[in-house]
N, C-alpha and C positions, 0 to 999 in steps of 0.2 A: 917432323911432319909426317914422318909415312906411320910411324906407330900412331899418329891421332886417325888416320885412316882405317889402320886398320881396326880401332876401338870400336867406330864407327859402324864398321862391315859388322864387328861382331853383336853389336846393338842391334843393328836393322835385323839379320838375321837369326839372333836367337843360339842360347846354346841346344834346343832342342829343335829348333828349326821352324819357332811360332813365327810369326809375319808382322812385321810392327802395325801393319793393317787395323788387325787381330784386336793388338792392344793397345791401340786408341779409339778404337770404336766404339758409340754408344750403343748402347741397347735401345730399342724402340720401344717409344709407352704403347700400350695397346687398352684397349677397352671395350671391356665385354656386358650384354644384357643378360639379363635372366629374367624371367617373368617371376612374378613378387605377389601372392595372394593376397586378401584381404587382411589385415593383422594389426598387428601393432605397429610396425613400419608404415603400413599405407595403409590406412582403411576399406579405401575404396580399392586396391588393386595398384598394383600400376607396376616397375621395373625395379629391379635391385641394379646398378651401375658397376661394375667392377673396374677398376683401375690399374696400372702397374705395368711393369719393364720386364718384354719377353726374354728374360735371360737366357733360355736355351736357344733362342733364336727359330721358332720352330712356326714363327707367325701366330701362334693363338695362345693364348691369356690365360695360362694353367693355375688350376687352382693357389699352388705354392707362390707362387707368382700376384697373386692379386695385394696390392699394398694399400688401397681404400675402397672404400663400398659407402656409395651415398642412394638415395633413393628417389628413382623420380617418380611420382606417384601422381595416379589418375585423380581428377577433382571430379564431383557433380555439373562444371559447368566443361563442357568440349573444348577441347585445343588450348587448355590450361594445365599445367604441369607443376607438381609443388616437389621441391628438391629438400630432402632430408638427409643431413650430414651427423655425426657427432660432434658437437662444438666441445674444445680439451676446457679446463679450467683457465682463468683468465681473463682481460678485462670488460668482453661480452656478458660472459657468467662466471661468477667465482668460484661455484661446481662445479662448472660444467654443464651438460646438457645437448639441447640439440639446435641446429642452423636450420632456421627455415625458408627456403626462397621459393620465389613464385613466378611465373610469366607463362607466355603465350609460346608453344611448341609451334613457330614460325615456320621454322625446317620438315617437320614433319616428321622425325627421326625418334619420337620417345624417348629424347634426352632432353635435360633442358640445356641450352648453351648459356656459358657467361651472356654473351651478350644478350641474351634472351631472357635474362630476370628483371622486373622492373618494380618487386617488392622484397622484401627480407626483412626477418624478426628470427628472434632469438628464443626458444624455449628453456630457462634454466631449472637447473636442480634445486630443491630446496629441501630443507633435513630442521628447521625449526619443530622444539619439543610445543606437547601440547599442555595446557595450563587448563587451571580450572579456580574458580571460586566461588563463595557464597556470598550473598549476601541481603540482608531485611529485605521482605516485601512487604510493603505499607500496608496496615491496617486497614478493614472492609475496603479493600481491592481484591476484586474477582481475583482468584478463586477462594482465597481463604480471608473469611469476615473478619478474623483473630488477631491477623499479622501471620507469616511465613516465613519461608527462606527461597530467594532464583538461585537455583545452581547453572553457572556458566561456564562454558568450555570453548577454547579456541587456544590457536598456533602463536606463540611468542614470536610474533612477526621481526618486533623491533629488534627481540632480542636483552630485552632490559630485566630480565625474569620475572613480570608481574603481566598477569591478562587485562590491557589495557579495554575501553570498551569498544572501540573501534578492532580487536582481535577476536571479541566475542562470534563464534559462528554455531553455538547450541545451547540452550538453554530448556531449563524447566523448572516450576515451581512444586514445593514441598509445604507441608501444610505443620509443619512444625518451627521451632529454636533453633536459630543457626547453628550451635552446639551439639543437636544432635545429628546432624549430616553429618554421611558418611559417603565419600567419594572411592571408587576404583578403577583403575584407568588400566585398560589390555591393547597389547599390540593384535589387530586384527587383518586378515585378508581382505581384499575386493568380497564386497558382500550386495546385499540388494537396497542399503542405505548410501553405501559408497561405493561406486565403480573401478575404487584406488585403493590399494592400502590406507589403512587409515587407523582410530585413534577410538578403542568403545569405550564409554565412559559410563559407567554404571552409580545410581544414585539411588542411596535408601537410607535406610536408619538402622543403625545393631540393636535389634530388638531384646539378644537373650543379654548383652552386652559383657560378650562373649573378647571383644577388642576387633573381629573379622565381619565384614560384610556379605555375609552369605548368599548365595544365589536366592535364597528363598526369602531374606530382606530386600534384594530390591524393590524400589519404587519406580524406576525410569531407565532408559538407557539412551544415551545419544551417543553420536556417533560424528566425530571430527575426521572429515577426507583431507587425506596427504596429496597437496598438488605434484602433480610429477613431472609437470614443464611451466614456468611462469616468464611469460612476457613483463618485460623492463619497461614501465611508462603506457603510452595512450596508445590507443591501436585507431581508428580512424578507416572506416570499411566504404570504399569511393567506387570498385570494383569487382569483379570477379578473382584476379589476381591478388588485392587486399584479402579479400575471403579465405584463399587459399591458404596463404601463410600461417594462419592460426589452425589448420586442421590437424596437428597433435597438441592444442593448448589447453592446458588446464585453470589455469589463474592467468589472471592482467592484471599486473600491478599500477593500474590507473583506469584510464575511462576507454569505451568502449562505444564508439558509436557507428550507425549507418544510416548515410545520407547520399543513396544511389538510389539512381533509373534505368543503372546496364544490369538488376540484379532482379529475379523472379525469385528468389527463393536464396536462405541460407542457412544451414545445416551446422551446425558444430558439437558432434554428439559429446564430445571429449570438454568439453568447460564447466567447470564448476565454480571458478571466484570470479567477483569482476568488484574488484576493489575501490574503485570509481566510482562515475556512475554508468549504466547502459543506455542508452539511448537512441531507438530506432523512429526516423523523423523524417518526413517526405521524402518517402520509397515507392518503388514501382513491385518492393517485396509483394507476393501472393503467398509464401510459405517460411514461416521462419521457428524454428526450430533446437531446443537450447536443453534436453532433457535432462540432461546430470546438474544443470545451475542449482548450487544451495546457496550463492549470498553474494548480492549485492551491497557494496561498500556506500554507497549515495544512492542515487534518485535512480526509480527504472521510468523510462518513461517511452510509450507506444503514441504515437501521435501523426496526424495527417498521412497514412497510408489506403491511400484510395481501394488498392486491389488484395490488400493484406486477410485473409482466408482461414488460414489457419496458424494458431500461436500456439508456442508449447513453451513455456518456460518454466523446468523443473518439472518435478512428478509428484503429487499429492499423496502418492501412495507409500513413495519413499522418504516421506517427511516435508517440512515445511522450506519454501523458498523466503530466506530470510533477507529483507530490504532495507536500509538502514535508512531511508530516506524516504520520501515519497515517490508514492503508485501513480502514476498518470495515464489510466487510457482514453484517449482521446480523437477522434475524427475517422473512427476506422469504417466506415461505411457496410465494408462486406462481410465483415468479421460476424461471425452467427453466436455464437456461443464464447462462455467464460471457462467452461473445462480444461482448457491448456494451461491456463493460470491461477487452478484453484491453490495449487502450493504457494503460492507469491500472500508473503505476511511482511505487512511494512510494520516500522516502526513510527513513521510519521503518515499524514494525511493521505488518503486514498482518494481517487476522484474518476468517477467513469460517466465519461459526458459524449455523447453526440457521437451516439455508437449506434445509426438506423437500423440495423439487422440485429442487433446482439440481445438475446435471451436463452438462460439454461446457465448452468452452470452456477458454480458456487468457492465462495471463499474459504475451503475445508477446515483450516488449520489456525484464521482466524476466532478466538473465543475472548479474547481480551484487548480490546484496543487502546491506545492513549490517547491518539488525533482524532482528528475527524473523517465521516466519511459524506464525500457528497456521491450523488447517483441522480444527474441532470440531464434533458433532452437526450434521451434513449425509449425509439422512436417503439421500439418492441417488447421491450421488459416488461415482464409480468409480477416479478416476483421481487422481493430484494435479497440481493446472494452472499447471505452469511448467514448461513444455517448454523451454526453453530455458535455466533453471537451473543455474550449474555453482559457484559459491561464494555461502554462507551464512555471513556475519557474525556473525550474531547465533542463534535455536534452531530449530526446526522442530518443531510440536507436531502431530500427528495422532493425534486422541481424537474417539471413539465415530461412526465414520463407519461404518454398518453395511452399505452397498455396497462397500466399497474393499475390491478383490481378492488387490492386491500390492502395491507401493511403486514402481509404473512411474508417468513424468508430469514426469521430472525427466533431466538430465544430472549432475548433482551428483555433485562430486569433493572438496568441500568442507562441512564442516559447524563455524562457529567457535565456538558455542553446544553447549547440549544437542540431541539429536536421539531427540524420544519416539516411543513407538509405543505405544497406549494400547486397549484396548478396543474396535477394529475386530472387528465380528462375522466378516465373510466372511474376513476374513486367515489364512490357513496356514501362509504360511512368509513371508520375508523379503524374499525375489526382487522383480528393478526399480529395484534401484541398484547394479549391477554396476562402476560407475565409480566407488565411493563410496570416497577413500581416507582420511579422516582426521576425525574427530568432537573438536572442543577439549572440550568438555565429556560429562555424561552420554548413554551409548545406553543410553535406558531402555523394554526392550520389558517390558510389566507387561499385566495382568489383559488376556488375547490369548484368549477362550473358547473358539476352534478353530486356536489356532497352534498347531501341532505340528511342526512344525520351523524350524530356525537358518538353513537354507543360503539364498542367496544375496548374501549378502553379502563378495564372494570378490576385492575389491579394498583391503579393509579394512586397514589395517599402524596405524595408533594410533589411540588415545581414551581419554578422559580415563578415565573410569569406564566399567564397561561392568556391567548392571543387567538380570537377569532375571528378572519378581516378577511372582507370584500370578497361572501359566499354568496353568490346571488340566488339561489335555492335551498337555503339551510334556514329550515323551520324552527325549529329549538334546539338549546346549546343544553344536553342530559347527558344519564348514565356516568357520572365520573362518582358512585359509591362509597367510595374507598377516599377519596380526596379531604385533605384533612390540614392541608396546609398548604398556603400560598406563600413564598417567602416574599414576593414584593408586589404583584397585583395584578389586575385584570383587566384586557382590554378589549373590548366586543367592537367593533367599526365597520361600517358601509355593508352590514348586510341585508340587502332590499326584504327579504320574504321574513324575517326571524321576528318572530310571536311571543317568544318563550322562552324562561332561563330559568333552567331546575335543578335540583341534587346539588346545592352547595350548600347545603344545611348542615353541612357537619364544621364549615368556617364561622369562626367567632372574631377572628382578627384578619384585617386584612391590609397589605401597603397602601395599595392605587384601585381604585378604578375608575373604568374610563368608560363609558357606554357613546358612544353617536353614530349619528347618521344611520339609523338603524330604523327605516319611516313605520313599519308595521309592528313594532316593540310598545306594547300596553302595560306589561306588566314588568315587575324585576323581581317575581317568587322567591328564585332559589338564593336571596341574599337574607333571610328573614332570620337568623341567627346571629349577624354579627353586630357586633358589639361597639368594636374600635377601628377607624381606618387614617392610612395618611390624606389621601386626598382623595375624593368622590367626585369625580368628571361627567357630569350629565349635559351632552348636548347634541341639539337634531333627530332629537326623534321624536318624528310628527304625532303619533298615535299615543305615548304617554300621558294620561291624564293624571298620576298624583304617586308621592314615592310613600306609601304606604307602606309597602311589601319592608321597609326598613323599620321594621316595628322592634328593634331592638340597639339599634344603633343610639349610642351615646356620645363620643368623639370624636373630633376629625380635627385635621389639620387645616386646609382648605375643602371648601364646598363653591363648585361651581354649576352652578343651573341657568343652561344658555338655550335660547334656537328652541322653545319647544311649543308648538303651535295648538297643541291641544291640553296643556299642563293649565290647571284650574285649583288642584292643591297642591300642596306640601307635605302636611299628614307626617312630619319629623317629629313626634311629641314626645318621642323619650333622651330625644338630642338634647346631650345638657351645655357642650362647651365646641364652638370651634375657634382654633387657636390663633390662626393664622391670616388666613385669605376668604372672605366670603364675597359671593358672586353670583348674584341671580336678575338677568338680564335679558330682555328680548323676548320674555314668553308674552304673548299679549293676549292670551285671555286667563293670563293668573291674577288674580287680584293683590296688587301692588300693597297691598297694607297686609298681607300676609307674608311677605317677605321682608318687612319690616319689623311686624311683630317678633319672627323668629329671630333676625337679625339681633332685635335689643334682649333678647331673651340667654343669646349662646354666643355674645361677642363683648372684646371689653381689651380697650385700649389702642384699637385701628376701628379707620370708617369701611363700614361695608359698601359695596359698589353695588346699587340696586337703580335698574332703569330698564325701559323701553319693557313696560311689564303693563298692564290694564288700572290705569291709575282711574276710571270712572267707579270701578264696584267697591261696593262697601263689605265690610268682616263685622263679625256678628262680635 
């Protein structure tokens, strides 16, 4: 017993006379601020956090001594605080990367406390190579008449070694043979295409065919950004604190959207992917803000922000904002102008509708489109904003734009859709696609309150249908020169004042036409060429007295002559056969035995339907 004693004494005290005090004692964590400039930690400013165990014991937080450093950094919106950590490798991020938290600086201390974060995302590292490939561009598709090659570049997201088309984020076309593209891809700095490291990809042809791409064969250069922190999934922006969290993100590996009224404005200079779709949708936003975005993965779409002012998404200057989905601007009342989102190039349908204030601006980088574009109740537009415009795959709808003067805003030589023209107050006449040669489907100029003329449209040679309805000021339907082909037919209806139908003298065949309700129409001139048609639709128009003007006309499928109160001939004398359907009915001062005559003259093996026609007068 006394030797455990005395083991004891000499444990407590030490052989050198330390104090067991001494050595059980912890060190105390301490934590020190520093103020943190604008930078790459914290954009806006804000704290470096220092952490760590004063080992010397000296109360203050010595350099050697600091064992983490996180960042609580100032936001744009007050008493908001966004905490930036290193997150290690592991189930967060598999690089690595960085911890982003966010909350309300409660305390008032310029830290943020645990308790005090009520959002957190994760910004991870990513190191995916960049991929490229070629391949056909369809024959006469803008830009080359011939057939081409798109050269595409983007990040092997998947990982599968192949540029899926969903990984595509640059592309260009080349006016040659897949074969002779030549691709070179350079590791490059932060430049004025990318804010990040990133990926140049240079695209030409070996002209001396040398086996090397020389600087002086280029054709093109694009430019693949390396994200440098990527959000895992949806981000969902409800608040100020939501906001926060993404202010070092570069990519969101899902959808992106804001549907707040705690939020005047939000800033995110650092984003460039949003693999999703975006979607900013009944906001109290007035300023929102996205300049480095090159590619949206789905649909962007801007809609019901009452107070929303100024929009910047991407920069036109630094290339095109590439949309994989469709464009929606919609309901923005105060929004003045389209400059913030000249870079924005979708790949599907664009639609800017019920935008009262918005005029100026332009869709820079669109020059080739597949979809459609409509441009609907926008209460100020003047102009239509694709100046650089020259083939349309898909329709072009312009309805009830009560500023738009003429149809200038465009190069368009192409239309592969319909091409309407709807209920423009100010519009007159046609003029402002002078280059315009060919519409696939309907040009349907309809219900025009002050069109009063056809002309300029004076490059025109085909389209499908071509539809002119319920102008009630539109004196005669001229000027189409160049028109040389209707692929299915014509249809003139409900226009009170129209006199006159000219310049279709270069048509010998034609599908349909349809003429009615058209009370001041005497004459049908401009049809005196053709030859063959499917069906000839004559009905309600009071002022015709006899279809003469078809002084050429031989064939038809059906003929129908309905409703016409002043028709007194026929004057069809070079008709030799209709096949189908004959129908001439309701005129009552035609003399009924001249519709008979024709009938046994150009019919054979169906009865013709001839009534309610002037059966007192006699035929010579």
């Amino acid at each position: 017993m006394r030797r455990m004693w005395m083991a004891i004494a000499v444990f407590a005290t030490g052989c050198d006379g330390i104090s067991l005090d001494r050595l059980i004692r912890q060190h105390p964590p301490l934590t020190r601020l520093a103020s943190e400039p604008g930078g790459a930690n914290c954009a806006l400013g804000g704290h470096a956090v220092h952490t760590g165990l004063d080992i010397n014991d000296n109360g203050v937080l010595d350099d050697d001594e600091v064992a983490t450093t996180t960042y609580a950094c100032t936001t744009s919106v007050p008493g908001v605080l966004l905490s930036v950590r290193d997150e290690p490798p592991g189930a967060n991020c598999a690089e690595g990367g960085k911890a982003y938290r966010a909350g309300h600086d409660l305390n008032g201390n310029d830290a943020l406390e645990d308790s005090e974060v009520t959002s957190e995302a994760y910004g991870c590292a990513s190191s995916e190579i960049v991929l490229t490939r070629v391949r056909e561009q369809e024959p006469r598709v803008f830009p080359c008449h011939e057939g081409g090659s798109r050269v595409e570049a983007g990040q092997d997201v998947n990982g599968n070694g192949e540029l899926d088309d969903s990984e595509v984020r640059a592309s260009t076309i080349l006016c040659v043979p897949n074969d002779a593209v030549r691709v070179r891809l350079t590791p490059a700095p932060p430049n004025q295409a990318c804010p990040t490291p990133n990926t140049q990809v240079d695209v030409g042809t070996d002209a001396n065919q040398d086996g090397v791409l020389a600087n002086d064969e280029v054709a093109d250069t694009l430019f693949v950004c390396q994200p440098l922190h990527t959000l895992m999934g949806n981000h969902h922006v409800r608040s100020a604190v939501d906001l926060a969290v993404l202010g070092g993100t570069s990519r969101i590996r899902g959808n992106l959207t804001f549907s707040t009224e705690a939020l005047q404005q939000a800033v995110l200079p650092d984003l460039l992917q949003v693999e999703g779709a975006l979607e900013i949708l009944d906001t109290s936003l007035a300023r929102v803000e996205m300049p480095s975005l090159r590619f949206v993965g789905s649909s962007l779409t801007v809609a019901r922000n009452p107070a929303l002012q100024t929009l910047t998404l991407g920069s036109s200057s630094l290339g095109p904002l590439w949309v994989q989905g469709q464009f929606s601007l919609v309901s923005n009342p105060a929004l003045p102008t389209l400059t913030g989102v000249s870079a924005v190039t979708p790949r599907s349908s664009i639609l800017i509708k019920d935008n009262a204030n918005l005029d100026g601006g332009s869709f820079t980088h669109v020059a080739e489109h597949l979809a459609s574009i409509t441009l609907e109740d926008n209460a100020e537009l003047s102009t239509i904003p694709f100046r650089n415009l020259q083939w349309l795959g898909g329709s072009l709808s312009l309805v009830r734009n009560p500023s738009l003067v003429n149809l200038s805003g465009t190069v368009l030589q192409q239309v592969g859709g319909d091409l309407l023209v709807q209920d423009n107050e100010s519009l007159t006449s046609l003029s402002g696609m002078p280059e315009l040669e060919s519409v696939g489907g309907t040009l349907g100029i309809r219900s025009g309150p002050n069109l009063r003329s056809t002309t300029g449209l004076t490059a025109l040679a085909q389209v499908g249908v071509l539809a002119f309805e319920n102008n009630p000021v539109l004196e005669s339907i001229e000027a189409f020169p160049e028109l040389k082909r209707v692929t299915h037919g014509i249809r003139i209806d409900g226009n009170a004042t129209l006199h006159g139908l000219w310049q279709f003298r270069s048509l010998q065949h034609l599908g349909f036409l349809v003429v009615r309700n058209n009370p001041t129409l005497s004459r049908l001139q401009g049809f005196s060429a053709i030859q063959t048609m499917t069906t000839l639709n004559l009905e309600n128009n009071a002022s015709l007295t006899d279809l003469s003007d078809f002084s050429s006309l031989r064939t038809l499928e059906e003929l129908n002559v309905l409703s016409h109160e002043g028709l007194v001939r026929l004057d069809l004398h070079r008709l030799e056969a209709v096949t189908r359907s004959f129908a001439v009915t309701e005129n009552p001062t035609l003399p009924n035995c001249l519709a008979v005559s024709l009938a046994a003259r150009v019919i054979q093996g169906y009865a013709a339907e001839i009534r309610g026609n002037d059966t007192t007068a006699t035929c010579d």
